[in-house]
N, C-alpha and C positions, 0 to 999 in steps of 0.2 A: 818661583820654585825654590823649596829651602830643603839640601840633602844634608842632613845630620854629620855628626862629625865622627862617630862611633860606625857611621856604615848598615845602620838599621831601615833606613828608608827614605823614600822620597814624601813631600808635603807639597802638593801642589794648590794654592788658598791664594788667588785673586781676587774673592769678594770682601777680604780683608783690607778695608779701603783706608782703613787709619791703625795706628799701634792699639793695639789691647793689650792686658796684664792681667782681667780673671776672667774662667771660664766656669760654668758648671756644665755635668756630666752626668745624665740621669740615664742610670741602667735598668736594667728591669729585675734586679735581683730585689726579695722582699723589702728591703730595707725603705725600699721609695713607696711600698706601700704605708707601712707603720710608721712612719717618722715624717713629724713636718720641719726640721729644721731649715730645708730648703725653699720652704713655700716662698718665703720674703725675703729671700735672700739676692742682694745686688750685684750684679755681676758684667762683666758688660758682656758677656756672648752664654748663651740658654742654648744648651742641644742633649740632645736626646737620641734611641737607637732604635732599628729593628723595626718593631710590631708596638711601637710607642701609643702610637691612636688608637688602640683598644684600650686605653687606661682615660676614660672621659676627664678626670680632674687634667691631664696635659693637654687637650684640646684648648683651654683657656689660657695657658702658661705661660703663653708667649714666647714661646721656642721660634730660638732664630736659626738652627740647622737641624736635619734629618738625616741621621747615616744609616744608609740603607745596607741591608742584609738580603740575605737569598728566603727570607720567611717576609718582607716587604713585599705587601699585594696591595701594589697603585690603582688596581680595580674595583676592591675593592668596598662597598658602602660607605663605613666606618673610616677609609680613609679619604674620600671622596670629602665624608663629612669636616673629616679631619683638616685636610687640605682647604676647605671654602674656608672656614672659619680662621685660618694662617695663610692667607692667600702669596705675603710675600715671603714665606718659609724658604731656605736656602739648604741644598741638598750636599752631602759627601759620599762620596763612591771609594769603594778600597778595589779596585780591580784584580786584586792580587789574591783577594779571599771571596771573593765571588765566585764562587764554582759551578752556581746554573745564577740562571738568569734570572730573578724576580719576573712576575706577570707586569709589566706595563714601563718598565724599563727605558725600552727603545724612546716612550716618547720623552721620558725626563731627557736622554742622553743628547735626543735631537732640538732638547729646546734650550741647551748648554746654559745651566740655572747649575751645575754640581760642581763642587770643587772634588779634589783627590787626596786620598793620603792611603802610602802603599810602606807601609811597616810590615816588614819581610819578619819580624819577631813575635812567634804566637802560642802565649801560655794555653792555650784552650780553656780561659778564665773569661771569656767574653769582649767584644765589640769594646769596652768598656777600655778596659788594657791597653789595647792598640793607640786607644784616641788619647789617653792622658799620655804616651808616647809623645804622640804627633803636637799636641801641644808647649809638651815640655818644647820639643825642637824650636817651634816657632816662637819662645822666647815670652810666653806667658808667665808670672811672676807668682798666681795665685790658681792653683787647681781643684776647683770642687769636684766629690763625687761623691751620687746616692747611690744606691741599689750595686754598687760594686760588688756582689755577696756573694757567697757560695750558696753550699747548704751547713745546717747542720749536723753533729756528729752523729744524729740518726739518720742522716741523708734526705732532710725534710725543708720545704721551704717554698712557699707561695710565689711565684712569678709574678710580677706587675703588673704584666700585660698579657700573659696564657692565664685564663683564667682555671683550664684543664692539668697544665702543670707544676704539679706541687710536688714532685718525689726525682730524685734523680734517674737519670734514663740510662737502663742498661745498656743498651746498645753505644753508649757514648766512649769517647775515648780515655774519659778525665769522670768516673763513674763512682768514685771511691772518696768519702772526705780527706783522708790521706793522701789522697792521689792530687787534688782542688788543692787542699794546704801545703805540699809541695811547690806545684805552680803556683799560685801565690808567694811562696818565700822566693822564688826565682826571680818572678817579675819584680819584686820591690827589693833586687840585690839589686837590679838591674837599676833601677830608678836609684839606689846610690849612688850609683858608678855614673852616672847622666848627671846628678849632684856634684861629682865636677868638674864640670865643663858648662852646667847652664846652671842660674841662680832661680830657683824655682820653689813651692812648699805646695805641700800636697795637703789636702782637708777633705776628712773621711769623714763625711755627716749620715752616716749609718752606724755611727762609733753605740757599741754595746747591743745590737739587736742581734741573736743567738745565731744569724748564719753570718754574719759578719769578721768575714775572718781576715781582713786588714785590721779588726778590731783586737783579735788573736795577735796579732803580730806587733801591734804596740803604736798602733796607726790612728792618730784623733783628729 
């Protein structure tokens, strides 16, 4: 168990059987669709988020964790399929943003395959956020991330894995590209102030694709 020094959250990662120093971080904002920077990129730990197995090119990627969201359906076909084909895929649960319960849940939880990481800080910028957080904590050196995106400043931007959603959704709380690029400048103040106390570099390999707004921000 690794609790942060700023008070943002707990990291609970026993499958962490030896030290690491990079991680990649593949989100489902456009950017992981249009960009292969990442394909052959070496890293020692591959994870992924959400509704990741709807995007068939990850099925082969060799993704070593899955962080589950409340839109992860372990029932699934596509992740059935998902799952055969990554048999020893290693799972992460945020318990603290889990507000219902995914379908199929119980039997991950009773077959204790998931680690934790419960990061009490939440831009509403995505799954994506939280985990370069929980990372930074545990002392990783080198932090990839694709598909970190927004939209952009027409509010437009192909998801990676909703093939349905391409437009920002009203009903949301973070609805507005002003509202997204706000949190965004919050979170990566935040990731200064974490700069120092832990020695870490962050690499945004979605750097220039139009919803890219760590791109905005001066982030490559």
């Amino acid at each position: 168990m690794v609790v942060d020094i700023l008070n943002l959250g707990k990291v609970d990662f026993p499958s962490l059987e030896s030290p690491k120093s990079s991680v990649l971080i593949v989100g489902g904002g456009p950017s992981t669709l249009e960009t292969e920077r990442y394909r052959d990129l070496e890293v020692d730990l591959k994870i992924s988020t959400s509704t990741c197995y709807l995007n068939p090119f990850l099925h082969t990627f060799n993704l070593d964790y899955h962080i589950v969201s409340v839109q992860t359906d372990f029932n699934s076909s596509e992740f059935k399929t998902f799952h055969s084909i990554n048999p020893d895929l290693k799972f992460i649960i945020e318990p603290n943003h889990l507000w219902k319960y995914p379908p199929g849940l119980s039997t991950l939880e009773s077959s204790k395959r998931a680690d934790k990481i419960n990061i009490s800080v939440d831009y509403r910028i995505g799954i994506a956020a939280r985990a370069i957080i929980a990372f930074i904590i545990l002392g990783f050196r080198d932090i990839y991330f694709v598909g970190f995106d927004g939209y952009s400043p027409a509010g437009e931007a192909q998801h990676a894995f909703l093939k349905d959603k391409s437009k920002m959704d009203s009903a949301a709380t973070v609805n507005t590209y002003d509202k997204m690029l706000e949190n965004f400048k919050r979170f990566f103040k935040l990731t200064e102030e974490l700069g120092e106390h832990y020695t870490f570099k962050l690499h945004n390999l979605g750097q220039g694709h139009p919803s890219n707004i760590p791109t905005t921000l001066g982030y490559k």
